[in-house]
Steps between C-alpha positions, in 0.01 A plus 500: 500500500571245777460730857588216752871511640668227629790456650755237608797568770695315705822570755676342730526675859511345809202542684359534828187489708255426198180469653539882633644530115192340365270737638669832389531325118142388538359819575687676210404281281136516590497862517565510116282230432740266292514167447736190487737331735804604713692278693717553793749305648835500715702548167270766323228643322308363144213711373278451224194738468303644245280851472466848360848675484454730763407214751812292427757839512313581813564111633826525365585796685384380828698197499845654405413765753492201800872502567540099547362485097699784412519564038344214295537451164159436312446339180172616307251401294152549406161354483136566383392338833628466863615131469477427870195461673565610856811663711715246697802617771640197596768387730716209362862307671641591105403744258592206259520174668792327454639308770779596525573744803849574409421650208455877626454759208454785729897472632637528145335499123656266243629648150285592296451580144251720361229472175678711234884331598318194528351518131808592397682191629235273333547735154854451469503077649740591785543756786755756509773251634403277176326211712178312393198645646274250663148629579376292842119522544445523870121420463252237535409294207178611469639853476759471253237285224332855483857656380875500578849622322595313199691204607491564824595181736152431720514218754178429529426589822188473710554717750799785602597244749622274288761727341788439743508090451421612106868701476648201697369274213574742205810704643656366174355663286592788616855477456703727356225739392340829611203385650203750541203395725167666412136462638220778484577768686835450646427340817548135440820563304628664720486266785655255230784699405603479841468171600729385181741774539474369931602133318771602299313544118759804376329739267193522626256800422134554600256722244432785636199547531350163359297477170290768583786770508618308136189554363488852562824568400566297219231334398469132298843478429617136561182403672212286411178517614356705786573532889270356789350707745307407836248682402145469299705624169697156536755613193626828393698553183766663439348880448380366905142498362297173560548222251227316340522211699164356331767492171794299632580161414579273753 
């Protein structure tokens, strides 16, 4: 049975002071003897680690306790293997870059929608107002060839940067539809939410959680494929083991 834990979190909270912040994360995390990468930044916190239960509840545990963190909310999975090699606390100007400074999460979330309402939307071809649900990969490209929602829209983007001139170019497409923004854990989609709903796209929902939370709440259901990680598993599935990458076609 796979031991390793890993988790992925993510929240927006303005923060201060981060070197002095860097050192308090950095010594909890070494004290447990995880591994991974957390980034800091003005806007908030991303973590991605991976080791025996106890180690990540303890890490877990200290971070909420530091009252500029405050509760995260954790998506799991697990692994045979730690899938990072060494334990990174970096400081960064964005937690995900996009370029666009008046985009600020951490004053105000955008909508969203969560896995099971969400499945249910794509079951029944609508949302609960009756619109057209429109699935808007958030991604890169090289992301979304290992997986993405059936028929979702993808924009082939390079980079997160590019997405604001992308919904300039595409905005309609969007029109008239529920559009729900996803990416892998919530944080990009969230960020993209906002900046549509900031430029006057009505209906606009982030996944909660990203593709991660889907998978462990629903499962396969109107996906295909598997779902990227920055890690050495490269794809998980959708029980959030990892894929047989060795077995894809490209």
């Amino acid at each position: 049975m796979s031991s390793v834990v890993n988790i992925a979190a993510y929240k927006f909270v303005s923060l201060s002071d981060l070197p002095a912040l860097r050192e308090r994360v950095t010594s909890l995390v070494n004290a447990h003897g995880v591994k991974g990468t957390i980034l800091l930044a003005p806007e908030g916190i991303n973590v991605f680690l991976a080791a025996s239960a106890e180690a990540i509840e303890a890490v877990l545990q200290g971070l909420q306790a530091m009252p500029e963190i405050g509760a995260l909310a954790p998506k799991y999975s697990l692994s045979d293997d730690v899938p990072f090699g060494k334990m990174r606390v970096r400081l960064k100007r964005e937690i995900i870059r996009m370029d666009h400074p008046a985009i600020q999460p951490a004053t105000g979330r955008a909508p969203s929608v969560d896995a099971e309402t969400l499945n249910r939307w794509l079951t029944n071809g609508h949302d609960d107002s009756g619109r057209e649900v429109l699935m808007l990969d958030t991604r890169n490209a090289f992301e979304v060839a290992a997986g993405t929602f059936t028929g979702a829209l993808d924009w082939d983007l390079k980079k997160f940067t590019e997405f604001p001139a992308a919904v300039q170019s595409h905005r309609d497409e969007l029109k008239d539809k529920t559009v729900v923004s996803f990416c892998t854990g919530g944080i990009r989609c969230e960020k993209a939410a906002i900046y549509m709903a900031e430029e006057g796209i009505e209906n606009v929902y982030q996944l909660e959680g990203g593709i991660l939370k889907y998978f462990e709440v629903v499962g396969q259901q109107h996906y295909e494929g598997g779902c990227f990680v920055f890690d050495e598993r490269e794809v998980l599935d959708a029980a959030l083991a990892p894929a047989n990458v060795a077995a894809r076609v490209d």
